[in-house]
C-alpha atoms as a printed R data frame, in Angstrom:
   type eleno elety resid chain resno       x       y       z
1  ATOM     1    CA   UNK     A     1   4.394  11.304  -9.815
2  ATOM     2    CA   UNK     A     2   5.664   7.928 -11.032
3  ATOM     3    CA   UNK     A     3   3.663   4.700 -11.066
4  ATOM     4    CA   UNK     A     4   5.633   2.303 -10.303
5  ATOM     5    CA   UNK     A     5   3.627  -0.873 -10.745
6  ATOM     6    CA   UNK     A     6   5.594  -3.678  -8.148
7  ATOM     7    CA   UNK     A     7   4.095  -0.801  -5.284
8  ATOM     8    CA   UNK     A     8   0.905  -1.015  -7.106
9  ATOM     9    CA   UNK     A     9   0.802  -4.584  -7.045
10 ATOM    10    CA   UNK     A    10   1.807  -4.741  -3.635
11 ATOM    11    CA   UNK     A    11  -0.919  -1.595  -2.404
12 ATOM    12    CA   UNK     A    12  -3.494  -4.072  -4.178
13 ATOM    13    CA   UNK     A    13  -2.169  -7.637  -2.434
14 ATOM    14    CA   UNK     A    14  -1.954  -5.706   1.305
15 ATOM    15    CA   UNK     A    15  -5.816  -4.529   1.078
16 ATOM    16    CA   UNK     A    16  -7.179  -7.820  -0.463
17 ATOM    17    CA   UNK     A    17  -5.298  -9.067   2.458
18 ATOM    18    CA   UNK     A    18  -6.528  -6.570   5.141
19 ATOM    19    CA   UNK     A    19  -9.879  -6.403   3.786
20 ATOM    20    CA   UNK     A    20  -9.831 -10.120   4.366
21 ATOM    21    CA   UNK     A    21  -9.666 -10.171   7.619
22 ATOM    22    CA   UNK     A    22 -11.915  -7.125   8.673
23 ATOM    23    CA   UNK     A    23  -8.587  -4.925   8.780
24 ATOM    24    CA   UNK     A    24  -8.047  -6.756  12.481
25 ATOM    25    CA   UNK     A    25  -4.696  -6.250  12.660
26 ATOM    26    CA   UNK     A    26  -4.412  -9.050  15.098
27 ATOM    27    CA   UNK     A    27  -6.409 -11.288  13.103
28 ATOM    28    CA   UNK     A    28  -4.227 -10.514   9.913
29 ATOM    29    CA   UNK     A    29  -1.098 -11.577  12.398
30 ATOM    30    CA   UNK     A    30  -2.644 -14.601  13.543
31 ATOM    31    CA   UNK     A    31  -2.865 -15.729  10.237
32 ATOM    32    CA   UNK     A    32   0.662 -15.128   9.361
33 ATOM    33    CA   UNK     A    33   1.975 -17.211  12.357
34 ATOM    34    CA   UNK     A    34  -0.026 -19.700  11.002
35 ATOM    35    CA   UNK     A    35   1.577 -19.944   7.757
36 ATOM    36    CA   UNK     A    36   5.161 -19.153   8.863
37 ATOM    37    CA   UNK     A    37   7.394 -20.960   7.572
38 ATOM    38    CA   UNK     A    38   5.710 -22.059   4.701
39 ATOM    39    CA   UNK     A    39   6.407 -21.408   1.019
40 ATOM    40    CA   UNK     A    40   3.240 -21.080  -1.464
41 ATOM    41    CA   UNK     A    41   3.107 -19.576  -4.975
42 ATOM    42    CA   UNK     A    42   2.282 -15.793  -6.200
43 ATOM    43    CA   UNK     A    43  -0.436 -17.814  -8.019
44 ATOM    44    CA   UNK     A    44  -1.611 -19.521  -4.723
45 ATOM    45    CA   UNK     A    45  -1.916 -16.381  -2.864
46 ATOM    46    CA   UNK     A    46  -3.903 -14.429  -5.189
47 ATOM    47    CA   UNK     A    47  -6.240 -17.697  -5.305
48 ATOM    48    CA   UNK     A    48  -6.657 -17.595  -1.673
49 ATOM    49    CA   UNK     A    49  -5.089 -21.157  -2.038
50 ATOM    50    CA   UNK     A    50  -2.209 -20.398   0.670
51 ATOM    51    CA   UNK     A    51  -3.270 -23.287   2.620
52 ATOM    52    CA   UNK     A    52  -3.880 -25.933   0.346
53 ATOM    53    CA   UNK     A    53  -0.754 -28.253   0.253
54 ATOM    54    CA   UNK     A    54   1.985 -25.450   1.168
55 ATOM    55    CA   UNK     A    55   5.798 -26.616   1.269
56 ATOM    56    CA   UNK     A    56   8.165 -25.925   3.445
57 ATOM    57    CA   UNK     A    57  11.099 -23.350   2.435
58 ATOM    58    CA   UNK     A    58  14.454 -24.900   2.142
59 ATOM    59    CA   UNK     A    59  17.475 -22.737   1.320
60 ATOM    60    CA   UNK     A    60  19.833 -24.042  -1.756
61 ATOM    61    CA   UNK     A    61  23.671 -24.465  -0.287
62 ATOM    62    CA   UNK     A    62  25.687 -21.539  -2.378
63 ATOM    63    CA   UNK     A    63  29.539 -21.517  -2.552
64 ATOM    64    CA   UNK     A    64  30.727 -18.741  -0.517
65 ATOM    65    CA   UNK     A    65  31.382 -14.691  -2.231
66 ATOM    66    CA   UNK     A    66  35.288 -14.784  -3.300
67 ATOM    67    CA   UNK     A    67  36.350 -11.721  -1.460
68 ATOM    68    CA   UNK     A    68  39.483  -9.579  -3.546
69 ATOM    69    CA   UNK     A    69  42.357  -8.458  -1.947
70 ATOM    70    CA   UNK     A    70  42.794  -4.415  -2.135
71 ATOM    71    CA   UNK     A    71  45.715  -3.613  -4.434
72 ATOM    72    CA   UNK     A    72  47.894  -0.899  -3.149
């Protein structure tokens, strides 16, 4: 079977995470509707620094797809 390493990584992140909170499911959710809406760092969450000064997730403006006509 392959190993694909970003599902490894992300495995490893969910049962820090789960393991952090007892695996209380409803625990684990309360935390995320804490920090909704907030943007922190890969390096912040593996830190267990989520909290510490987080900012808030603003999207950048992007001009709009062009869109082709279909040539017949």
């Amino acid at each position: 079977m392959f190993n694909d390493p970003i599902v490894a990584e992300v495995r490893r992140v969910r049962d820090e995470l789960a393991r952090k909170f007892n695996y209380d499911v409803h625990a684990i959710c309360e935390d995320l509707r804490k920090r909704q809406g907030q943007t922190v760092t890969g390096d912040e969450l593996r830190a267990g620094l989520a909290g510490v000064s987080p900012t808030t997730y603003t999207p950048q403006e992007t001009e709009p797809a062009q869109v082709r006509e279909r040539k017949e």
